[in-house]
mmCIF file of the protein (N, C-alpha, C, O) and its ligand, coordinates in Angstrom:
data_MODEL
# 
_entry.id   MODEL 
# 
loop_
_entity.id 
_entity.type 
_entity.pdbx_number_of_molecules 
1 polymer     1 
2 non-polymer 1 
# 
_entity_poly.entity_id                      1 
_entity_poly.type                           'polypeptide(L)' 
_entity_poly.nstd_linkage                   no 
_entity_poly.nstd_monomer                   no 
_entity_poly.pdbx_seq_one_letter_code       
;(UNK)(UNK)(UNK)(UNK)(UNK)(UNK)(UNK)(UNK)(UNK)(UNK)(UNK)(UNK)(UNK)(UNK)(UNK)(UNK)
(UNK)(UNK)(UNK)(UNK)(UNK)(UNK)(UNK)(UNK)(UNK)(UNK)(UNK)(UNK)(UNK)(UNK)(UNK)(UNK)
(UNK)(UNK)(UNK)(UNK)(UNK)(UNK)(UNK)(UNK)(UNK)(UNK)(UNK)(UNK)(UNK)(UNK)(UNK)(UNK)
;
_entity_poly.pdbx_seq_one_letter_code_can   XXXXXXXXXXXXXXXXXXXXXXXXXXXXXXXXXXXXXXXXXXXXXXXX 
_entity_poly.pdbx_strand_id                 A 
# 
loop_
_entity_poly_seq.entity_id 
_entity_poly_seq.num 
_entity_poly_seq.mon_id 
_entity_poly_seq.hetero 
1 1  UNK n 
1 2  UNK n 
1 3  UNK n 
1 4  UNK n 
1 5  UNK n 
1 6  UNK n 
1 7  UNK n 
1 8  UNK n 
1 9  UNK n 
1 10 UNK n 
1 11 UNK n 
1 12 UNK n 
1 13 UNK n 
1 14 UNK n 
1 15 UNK n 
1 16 UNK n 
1 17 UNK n 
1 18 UNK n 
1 19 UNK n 
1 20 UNK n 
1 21 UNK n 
1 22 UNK n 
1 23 UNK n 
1 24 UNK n 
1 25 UNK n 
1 26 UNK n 
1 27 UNK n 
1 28 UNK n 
1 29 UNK n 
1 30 UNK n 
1 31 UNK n 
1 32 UNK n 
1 33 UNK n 
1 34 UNK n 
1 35 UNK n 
1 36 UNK n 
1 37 UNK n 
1 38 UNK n 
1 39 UNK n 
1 40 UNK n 
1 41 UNK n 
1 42 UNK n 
1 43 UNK n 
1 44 UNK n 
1 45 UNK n 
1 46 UNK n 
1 47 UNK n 
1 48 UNK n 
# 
loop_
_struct_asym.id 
_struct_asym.entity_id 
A 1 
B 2 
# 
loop_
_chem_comp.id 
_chem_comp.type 
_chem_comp.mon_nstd_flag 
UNK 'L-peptide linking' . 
ZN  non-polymer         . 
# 
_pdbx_entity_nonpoly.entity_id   2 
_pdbx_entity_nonpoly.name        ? 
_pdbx_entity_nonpoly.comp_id     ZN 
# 
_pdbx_nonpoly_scheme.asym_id         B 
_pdbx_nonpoly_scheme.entity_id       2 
_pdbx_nonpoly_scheme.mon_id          ZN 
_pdbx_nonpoly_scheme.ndb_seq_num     1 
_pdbx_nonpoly_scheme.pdb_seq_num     101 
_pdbx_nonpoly_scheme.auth_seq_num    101 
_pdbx_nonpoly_scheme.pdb_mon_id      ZN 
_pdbx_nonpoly_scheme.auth_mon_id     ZN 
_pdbx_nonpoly_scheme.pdb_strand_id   A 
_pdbx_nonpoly_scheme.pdb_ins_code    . 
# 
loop_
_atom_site.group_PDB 
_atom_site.id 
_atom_site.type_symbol 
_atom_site.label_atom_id 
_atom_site.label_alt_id 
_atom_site.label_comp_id 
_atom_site.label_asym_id 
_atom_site.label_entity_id 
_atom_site.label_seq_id 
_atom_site.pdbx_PDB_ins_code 
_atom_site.Cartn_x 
_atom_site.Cartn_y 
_atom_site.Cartn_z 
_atom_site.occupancy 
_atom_site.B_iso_or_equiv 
_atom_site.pdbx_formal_charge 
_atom_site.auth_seq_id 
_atom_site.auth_comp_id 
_atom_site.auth_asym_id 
_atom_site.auth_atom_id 
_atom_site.pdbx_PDB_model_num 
ATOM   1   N  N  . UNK A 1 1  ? 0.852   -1.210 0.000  1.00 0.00 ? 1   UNK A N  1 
ATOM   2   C  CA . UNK A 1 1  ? 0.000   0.000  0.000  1.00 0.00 ? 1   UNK A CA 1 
ATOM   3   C  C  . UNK A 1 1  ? 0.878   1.247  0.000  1.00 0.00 ? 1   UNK A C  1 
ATOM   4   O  O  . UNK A 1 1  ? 1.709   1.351  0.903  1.00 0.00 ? 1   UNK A O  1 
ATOM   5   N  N  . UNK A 1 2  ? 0.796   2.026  -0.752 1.00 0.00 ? 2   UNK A N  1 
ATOM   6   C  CA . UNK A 1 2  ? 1.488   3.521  -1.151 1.00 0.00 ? 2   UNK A CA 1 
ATOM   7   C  C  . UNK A 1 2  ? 1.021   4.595  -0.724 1.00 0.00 ? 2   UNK A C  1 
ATOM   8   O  O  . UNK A 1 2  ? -0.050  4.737  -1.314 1.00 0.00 ? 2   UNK A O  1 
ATOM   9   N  N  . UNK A 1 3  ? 1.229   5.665  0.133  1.00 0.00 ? 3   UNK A N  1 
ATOM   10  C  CA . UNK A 1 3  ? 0.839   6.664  0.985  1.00 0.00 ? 3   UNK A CA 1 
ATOM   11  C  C  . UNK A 1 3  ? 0.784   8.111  -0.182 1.00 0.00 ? 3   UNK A C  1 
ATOM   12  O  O  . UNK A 1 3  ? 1.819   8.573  -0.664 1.00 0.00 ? 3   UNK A O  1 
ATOM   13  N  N  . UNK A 1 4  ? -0.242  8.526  -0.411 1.00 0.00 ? 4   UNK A N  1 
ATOM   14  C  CA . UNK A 1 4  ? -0.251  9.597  -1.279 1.00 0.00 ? 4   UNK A CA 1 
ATOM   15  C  C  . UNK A 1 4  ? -0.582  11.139 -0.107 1.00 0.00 ? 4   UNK A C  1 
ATOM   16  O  O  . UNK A 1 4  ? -1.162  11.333 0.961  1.00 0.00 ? 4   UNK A O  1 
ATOM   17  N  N  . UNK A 1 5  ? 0.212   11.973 -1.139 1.00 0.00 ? 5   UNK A N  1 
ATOM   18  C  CA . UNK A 1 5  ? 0.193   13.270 -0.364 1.00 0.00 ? 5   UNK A CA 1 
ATOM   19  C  C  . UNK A 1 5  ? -0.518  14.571 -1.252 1.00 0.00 ? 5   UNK A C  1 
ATOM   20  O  O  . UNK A 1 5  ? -0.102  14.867 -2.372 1.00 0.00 ? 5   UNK A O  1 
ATOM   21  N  N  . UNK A 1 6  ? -1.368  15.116 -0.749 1.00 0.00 ? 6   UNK A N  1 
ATOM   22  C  CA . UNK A 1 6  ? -1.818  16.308 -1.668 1.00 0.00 ? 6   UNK A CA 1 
ATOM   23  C  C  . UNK A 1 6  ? -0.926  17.402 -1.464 1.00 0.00 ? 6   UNK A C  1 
ATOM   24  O  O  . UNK A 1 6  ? -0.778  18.063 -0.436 1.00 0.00 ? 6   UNK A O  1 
ATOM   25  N  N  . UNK A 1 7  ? -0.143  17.556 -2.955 1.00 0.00 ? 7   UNK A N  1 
ATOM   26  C  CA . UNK A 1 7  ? 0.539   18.979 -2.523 1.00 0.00 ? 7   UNK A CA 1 
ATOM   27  C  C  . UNK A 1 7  ? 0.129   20.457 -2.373 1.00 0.00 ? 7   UNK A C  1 
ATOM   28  O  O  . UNK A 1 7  ? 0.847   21.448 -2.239 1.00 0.00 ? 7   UNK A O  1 
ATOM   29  N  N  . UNK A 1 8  ? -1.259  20.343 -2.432 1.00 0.00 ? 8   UNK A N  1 
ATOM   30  C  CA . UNK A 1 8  ? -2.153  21.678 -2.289 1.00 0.00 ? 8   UNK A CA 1 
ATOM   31  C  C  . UNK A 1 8  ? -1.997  21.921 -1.024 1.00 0.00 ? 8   UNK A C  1 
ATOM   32  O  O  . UNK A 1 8  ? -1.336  22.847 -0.554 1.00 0.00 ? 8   UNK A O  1 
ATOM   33  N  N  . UNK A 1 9  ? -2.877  20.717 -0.150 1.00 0.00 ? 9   UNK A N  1 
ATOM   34  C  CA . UNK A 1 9  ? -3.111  21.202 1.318  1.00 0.00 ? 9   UNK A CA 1 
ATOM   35  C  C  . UNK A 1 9  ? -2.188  19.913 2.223  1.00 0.00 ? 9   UNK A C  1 
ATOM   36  O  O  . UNK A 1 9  ? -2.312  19.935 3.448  1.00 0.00 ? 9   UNK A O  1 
ATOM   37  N  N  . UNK A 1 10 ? -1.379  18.935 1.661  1.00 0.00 ? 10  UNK A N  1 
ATOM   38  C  CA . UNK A 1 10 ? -0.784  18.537 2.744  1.00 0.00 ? 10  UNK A CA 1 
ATOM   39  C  C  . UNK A 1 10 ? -1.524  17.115 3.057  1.00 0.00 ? 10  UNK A C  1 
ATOM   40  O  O  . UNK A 1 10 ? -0.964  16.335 3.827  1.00 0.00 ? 10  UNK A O  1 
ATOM   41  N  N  . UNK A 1 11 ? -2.642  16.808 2.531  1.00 0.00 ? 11  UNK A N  1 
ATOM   42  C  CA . UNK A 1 11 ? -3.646  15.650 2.938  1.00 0.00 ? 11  UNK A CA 1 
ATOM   43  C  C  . UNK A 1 11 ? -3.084  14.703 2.440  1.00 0.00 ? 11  UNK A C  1 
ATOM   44  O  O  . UNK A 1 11 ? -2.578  14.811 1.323  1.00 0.00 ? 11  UNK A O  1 
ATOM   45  N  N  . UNK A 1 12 ? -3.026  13.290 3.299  1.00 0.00 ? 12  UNK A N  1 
ATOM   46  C  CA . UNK A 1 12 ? -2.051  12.292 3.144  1.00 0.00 ? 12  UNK A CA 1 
ATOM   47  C  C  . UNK A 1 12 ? -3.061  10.684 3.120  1.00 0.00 ? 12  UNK A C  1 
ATOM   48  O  O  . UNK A 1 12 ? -3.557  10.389 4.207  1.00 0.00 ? 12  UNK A O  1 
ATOM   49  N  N  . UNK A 1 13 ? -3.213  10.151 2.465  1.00 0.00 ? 13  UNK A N  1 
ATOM   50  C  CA . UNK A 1 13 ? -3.933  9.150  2.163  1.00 0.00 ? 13  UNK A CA 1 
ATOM   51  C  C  . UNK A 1 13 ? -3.810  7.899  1.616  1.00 0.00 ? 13  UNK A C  1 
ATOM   52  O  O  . UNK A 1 13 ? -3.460  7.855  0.437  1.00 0.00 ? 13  UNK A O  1 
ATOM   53  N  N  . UNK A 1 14 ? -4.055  6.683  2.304  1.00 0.00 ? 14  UNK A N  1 
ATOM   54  C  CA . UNK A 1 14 ? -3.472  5.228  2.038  1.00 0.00 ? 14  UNK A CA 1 
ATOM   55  C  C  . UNK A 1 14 ? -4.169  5.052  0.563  1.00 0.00 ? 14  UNK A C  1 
ATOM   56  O  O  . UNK A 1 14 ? -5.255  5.437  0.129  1.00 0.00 ? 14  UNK A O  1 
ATOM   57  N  N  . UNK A 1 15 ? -3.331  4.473  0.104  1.00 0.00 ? 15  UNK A N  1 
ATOM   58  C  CA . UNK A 1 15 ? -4.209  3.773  -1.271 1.00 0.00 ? 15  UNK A CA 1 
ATOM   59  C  C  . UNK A 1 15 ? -3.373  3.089  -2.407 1.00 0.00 ? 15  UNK A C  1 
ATOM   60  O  O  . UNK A 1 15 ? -2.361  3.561  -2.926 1.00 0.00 ? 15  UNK A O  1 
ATOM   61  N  N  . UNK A 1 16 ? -3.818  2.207  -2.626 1.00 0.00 ? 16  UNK A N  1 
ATOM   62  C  CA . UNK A 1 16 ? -2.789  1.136  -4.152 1.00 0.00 ? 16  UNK A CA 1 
ATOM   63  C  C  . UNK A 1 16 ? -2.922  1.871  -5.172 1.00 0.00 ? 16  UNK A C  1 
ATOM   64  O  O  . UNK A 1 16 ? -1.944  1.740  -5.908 1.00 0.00 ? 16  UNK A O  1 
ATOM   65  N  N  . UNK A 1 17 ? -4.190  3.077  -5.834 1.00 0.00 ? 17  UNK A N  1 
ATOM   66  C  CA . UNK A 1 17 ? -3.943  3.952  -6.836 1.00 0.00 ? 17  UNK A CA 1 
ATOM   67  C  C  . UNK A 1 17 ? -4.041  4.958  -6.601 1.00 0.00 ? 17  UNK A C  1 
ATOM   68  O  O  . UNK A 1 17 ? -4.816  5.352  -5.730 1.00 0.00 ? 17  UNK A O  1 
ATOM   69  N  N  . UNK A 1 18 ? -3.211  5.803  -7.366 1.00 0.00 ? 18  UNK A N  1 
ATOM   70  C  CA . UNK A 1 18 ? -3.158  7.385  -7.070 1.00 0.00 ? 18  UNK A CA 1 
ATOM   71  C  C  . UNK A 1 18 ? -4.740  7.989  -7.002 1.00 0.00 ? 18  UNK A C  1 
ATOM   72  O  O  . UNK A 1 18 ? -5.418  7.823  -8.016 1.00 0.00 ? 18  UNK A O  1 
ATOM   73  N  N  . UNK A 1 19 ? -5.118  8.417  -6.291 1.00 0.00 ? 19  UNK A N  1 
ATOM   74  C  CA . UNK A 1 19 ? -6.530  9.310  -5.976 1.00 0.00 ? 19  UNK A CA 1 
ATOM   75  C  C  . UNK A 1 19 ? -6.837  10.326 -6.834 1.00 0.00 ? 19  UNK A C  1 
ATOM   76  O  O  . UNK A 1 19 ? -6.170  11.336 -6.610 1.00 0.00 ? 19  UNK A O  1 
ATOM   77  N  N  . UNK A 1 20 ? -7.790  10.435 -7.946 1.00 0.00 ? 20  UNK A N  1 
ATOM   78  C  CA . UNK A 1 20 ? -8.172  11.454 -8.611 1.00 0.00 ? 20  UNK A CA 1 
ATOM   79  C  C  . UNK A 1 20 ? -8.354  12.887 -7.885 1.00 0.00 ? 20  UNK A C  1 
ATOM   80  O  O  . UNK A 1 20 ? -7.736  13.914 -8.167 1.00 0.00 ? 20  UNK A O  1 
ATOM   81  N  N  . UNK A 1 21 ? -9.348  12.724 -6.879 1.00 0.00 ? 21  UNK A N  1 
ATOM   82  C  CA . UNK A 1 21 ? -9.519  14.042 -6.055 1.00 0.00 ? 21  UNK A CA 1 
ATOM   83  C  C  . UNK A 1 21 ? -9.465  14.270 -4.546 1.00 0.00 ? 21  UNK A C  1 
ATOM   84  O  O  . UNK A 1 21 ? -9.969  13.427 -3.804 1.00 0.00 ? 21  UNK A O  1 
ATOM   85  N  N  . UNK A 1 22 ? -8.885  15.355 -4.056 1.00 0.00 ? 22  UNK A N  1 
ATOM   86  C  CA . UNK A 1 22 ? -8.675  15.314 -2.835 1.00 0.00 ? 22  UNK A CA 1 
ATOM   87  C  C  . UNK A 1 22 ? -9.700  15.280 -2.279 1.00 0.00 ? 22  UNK A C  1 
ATOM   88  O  O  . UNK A 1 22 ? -10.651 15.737 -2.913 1.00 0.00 ? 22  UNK A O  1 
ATOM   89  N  N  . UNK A 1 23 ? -9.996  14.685 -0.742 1.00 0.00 ? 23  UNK A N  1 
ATOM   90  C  CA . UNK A 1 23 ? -11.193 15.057 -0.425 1.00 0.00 ? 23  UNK A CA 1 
ATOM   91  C  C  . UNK A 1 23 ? -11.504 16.314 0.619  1.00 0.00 ? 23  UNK A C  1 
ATOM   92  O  O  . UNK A 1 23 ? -12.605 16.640 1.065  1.00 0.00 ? 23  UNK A O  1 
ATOM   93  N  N  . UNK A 1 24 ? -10.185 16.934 0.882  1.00 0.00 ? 24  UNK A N  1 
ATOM   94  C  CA . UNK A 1 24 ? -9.886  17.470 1.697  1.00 0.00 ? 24  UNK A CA 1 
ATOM   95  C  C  . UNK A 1 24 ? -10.080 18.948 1.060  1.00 0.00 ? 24  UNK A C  1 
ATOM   96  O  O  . UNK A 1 24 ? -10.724 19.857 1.582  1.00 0.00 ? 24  UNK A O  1 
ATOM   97  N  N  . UNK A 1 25 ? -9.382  18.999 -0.195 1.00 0.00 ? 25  UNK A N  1 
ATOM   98  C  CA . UNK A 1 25 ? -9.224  20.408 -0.996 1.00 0.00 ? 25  UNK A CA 1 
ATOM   99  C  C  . UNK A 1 25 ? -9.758  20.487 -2.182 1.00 0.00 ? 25  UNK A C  1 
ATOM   100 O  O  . UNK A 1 25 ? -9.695  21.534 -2.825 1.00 0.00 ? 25  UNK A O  1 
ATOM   101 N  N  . UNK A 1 26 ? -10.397 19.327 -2.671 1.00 0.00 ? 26  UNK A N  1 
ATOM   102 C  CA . UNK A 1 26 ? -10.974 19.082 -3.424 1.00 0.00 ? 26  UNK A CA 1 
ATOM   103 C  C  . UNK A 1 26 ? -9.982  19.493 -4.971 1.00 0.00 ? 26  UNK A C  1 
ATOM   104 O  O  . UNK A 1 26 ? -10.506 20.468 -5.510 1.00 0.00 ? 26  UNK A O  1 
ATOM   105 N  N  . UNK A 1 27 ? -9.187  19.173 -5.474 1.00 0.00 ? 27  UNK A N  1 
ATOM   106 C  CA . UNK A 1 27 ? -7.726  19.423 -5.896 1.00 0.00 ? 27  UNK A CA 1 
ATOM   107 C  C  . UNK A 1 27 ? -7.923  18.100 -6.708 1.00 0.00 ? 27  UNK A C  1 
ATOM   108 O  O  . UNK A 1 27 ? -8.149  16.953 -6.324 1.00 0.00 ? 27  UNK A O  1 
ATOM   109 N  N  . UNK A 1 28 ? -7.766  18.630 -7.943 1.00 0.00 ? 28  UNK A N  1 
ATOM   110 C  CA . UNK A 1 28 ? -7.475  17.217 -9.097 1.00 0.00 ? 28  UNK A CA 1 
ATOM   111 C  C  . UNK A 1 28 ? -6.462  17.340 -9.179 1.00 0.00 ? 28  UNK A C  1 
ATOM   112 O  O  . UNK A 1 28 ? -5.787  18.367 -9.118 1.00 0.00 ? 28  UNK A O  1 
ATOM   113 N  N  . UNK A 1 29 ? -6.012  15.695 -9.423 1.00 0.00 ? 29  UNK A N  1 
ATOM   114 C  CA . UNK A 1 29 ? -4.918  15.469 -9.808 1.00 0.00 ? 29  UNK A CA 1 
ATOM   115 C  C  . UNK A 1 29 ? -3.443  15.884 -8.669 1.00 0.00 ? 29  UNK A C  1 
ATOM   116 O  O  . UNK A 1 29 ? -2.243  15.902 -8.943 1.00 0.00 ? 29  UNK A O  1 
ATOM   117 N  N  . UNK A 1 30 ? -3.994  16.111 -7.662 1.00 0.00 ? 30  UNK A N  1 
ATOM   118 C  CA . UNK A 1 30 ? -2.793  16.987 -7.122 1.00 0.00 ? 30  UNK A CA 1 
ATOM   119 C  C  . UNK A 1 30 ? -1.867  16.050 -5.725 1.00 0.00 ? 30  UNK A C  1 
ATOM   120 O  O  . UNK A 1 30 ? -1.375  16.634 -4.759 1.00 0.00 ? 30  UNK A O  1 
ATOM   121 N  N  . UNK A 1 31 ? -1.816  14.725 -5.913 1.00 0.00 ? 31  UNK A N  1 
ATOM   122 C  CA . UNK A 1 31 ? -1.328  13.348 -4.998 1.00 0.00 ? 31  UNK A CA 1 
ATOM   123 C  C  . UNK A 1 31 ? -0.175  13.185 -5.915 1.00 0.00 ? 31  UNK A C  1 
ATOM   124 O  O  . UNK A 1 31 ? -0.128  13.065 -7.139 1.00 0.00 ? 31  UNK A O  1 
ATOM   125 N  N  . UNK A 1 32 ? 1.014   13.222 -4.731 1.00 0.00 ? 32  UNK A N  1 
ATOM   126 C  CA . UNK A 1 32 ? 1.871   12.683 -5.130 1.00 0.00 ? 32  UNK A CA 1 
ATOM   127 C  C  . UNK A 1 32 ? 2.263   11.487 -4.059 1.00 0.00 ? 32  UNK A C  1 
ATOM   128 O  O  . UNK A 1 32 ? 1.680   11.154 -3.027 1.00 0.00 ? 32  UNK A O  1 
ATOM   129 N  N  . UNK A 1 33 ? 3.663   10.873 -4.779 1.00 0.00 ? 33  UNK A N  1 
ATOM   130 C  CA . UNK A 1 33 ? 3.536   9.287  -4.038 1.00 0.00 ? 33  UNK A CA 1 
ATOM   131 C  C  . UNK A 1 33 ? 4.357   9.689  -2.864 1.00 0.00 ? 33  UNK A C  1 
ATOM   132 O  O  . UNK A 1 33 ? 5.248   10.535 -2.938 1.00 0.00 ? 33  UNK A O  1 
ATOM   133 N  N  . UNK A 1 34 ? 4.143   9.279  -2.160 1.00 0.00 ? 34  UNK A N  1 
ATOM   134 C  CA . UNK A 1 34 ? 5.116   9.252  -0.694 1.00 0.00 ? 34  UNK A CA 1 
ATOM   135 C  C  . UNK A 1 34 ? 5.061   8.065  -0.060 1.00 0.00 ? 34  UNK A C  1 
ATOM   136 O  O  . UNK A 1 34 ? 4.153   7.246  0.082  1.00 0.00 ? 34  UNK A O  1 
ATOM   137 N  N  . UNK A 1 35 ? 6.748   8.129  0.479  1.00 0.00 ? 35  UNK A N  1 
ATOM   138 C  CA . UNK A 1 35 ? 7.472   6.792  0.748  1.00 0.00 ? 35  UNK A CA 1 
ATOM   139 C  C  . UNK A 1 35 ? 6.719   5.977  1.963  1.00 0.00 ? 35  UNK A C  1 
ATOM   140 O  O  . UNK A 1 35 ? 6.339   6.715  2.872  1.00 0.00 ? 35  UNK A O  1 
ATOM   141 N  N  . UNK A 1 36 ? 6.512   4.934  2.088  1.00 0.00 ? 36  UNK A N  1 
ATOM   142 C  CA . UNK A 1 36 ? 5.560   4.048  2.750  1.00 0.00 ? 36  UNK A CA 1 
ATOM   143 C  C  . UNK A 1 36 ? 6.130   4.293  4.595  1.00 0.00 ? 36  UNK A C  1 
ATOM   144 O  O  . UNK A 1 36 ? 7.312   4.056  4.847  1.00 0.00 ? 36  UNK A O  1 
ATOM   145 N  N  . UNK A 1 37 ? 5.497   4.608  5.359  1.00 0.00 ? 37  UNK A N  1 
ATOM   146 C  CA . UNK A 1 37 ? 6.098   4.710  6.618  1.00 0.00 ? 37  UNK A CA 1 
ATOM   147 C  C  . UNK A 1 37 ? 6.276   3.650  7.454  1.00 0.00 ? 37  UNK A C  1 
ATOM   148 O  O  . UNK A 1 37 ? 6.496   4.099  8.579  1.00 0.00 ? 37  UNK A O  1 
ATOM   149 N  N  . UNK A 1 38 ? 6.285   2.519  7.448  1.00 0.00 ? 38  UNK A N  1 
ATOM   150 C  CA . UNK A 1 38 ? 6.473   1.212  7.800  1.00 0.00 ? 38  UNK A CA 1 
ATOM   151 C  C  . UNK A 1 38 ? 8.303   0.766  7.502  1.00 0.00 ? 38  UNK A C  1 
ATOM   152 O  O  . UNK A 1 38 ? 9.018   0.114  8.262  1.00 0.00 ? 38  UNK A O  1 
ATOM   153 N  N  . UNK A 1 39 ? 8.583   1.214  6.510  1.00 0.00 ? 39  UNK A N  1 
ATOM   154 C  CA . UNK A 1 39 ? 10.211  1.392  5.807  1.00 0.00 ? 39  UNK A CA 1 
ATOM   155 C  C  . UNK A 1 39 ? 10.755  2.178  6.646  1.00 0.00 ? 39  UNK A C  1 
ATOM   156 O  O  . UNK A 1 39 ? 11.640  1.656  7.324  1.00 0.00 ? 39  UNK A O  1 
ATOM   157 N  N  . UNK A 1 40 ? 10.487  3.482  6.877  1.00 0.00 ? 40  UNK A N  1 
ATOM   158 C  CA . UNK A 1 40 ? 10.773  4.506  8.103  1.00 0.00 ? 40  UNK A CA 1 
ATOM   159 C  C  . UNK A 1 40 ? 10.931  3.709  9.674  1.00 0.00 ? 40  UNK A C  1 
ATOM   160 O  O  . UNK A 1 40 ? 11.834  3.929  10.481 1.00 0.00 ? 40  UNK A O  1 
ATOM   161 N  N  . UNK A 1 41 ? 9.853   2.791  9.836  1.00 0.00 ? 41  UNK A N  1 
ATOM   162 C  CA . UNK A 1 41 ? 9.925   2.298  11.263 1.00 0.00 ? 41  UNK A CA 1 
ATOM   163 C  C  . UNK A 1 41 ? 10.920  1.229  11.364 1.00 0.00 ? 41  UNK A C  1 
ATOM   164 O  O  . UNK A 1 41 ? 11.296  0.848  12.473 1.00 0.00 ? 41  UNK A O  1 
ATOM   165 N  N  . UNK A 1 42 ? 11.315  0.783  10.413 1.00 0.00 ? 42  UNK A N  1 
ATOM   166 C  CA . UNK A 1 42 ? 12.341  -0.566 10.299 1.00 0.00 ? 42  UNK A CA 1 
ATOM   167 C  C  . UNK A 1 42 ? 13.689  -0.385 10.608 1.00 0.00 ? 42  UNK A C  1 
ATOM   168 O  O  . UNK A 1 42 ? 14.475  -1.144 11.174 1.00 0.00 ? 42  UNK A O  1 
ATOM   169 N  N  . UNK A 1 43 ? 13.894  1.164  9.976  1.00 0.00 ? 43  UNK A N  1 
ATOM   170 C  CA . UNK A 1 43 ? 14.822  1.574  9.368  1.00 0.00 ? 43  UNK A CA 1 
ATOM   171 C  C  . UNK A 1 43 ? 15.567  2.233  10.942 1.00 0.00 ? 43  UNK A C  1 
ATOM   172 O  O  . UNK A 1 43 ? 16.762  2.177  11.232 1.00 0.00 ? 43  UNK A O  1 
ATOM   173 N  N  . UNK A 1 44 ? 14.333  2.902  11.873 1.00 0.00 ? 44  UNK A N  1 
ATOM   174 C  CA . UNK A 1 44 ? 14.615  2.971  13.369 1.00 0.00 ? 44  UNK A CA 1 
ATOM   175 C  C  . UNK A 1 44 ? 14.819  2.438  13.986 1.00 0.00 ? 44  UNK A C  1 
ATOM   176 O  O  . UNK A 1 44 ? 15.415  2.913  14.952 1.00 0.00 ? 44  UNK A O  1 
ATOM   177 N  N  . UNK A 1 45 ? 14.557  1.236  13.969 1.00 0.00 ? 45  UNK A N  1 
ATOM   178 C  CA . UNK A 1 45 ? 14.419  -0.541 15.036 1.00 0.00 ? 45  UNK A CA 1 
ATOM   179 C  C  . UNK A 1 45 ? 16.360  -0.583 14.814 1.00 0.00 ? 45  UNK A C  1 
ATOM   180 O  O  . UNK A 1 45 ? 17.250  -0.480 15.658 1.00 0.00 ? 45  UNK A O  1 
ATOM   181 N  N  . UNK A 1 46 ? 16.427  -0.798 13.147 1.00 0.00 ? 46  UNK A N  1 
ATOM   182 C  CA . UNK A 1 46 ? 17.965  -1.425 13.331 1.00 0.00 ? 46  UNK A CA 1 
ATOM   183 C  C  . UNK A 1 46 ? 19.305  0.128  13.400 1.00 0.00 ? 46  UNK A C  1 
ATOM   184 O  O  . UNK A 1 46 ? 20.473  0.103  13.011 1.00 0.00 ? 46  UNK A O  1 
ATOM   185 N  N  . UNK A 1 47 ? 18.805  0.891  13.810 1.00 0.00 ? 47  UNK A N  1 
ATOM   186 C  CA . UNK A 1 47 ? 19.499  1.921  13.740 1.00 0.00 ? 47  UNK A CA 1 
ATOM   187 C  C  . UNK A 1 47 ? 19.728  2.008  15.639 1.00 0.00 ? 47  UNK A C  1 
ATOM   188 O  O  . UNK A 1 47 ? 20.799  2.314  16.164 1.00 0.00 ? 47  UNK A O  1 
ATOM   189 N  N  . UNK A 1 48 ? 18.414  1.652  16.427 1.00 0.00 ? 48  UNK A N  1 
ATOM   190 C  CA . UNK A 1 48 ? 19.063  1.477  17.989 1.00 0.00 ? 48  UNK A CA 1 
ATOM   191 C  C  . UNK A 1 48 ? 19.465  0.222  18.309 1.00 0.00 ? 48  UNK A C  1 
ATOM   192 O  O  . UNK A 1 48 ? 19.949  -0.007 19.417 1.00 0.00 ? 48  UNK A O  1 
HETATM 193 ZN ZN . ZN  B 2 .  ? -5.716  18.535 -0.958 1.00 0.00 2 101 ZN  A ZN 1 
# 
């Protein structure tokens, strides 16, 4: 699952396809992909 971000207002949303419209700003087209945060938590575990 791929974490999408609206670069209008910041709204961040789980989903396997990119989201036509925000629901937040109502903003077409305006999700970009952002890196899965589960990778982030792994990445902390073997770092302490
Ligand atoms: Zn938005």
């Amino acid at each position: 699952m791929a974490v999408w971000r609206c670069s209008l207002c910041g709204f961040e949303q789980e989903n396997r396809c990119k989201p036509r419209k925000c629901p937040n700003c109502g903003g077409k087209d305006s999700f970009a992909k952002k890196e899965a945060e589960g990778e982030a938590k792994t990445n902390k575990k073997k770092a302490i």
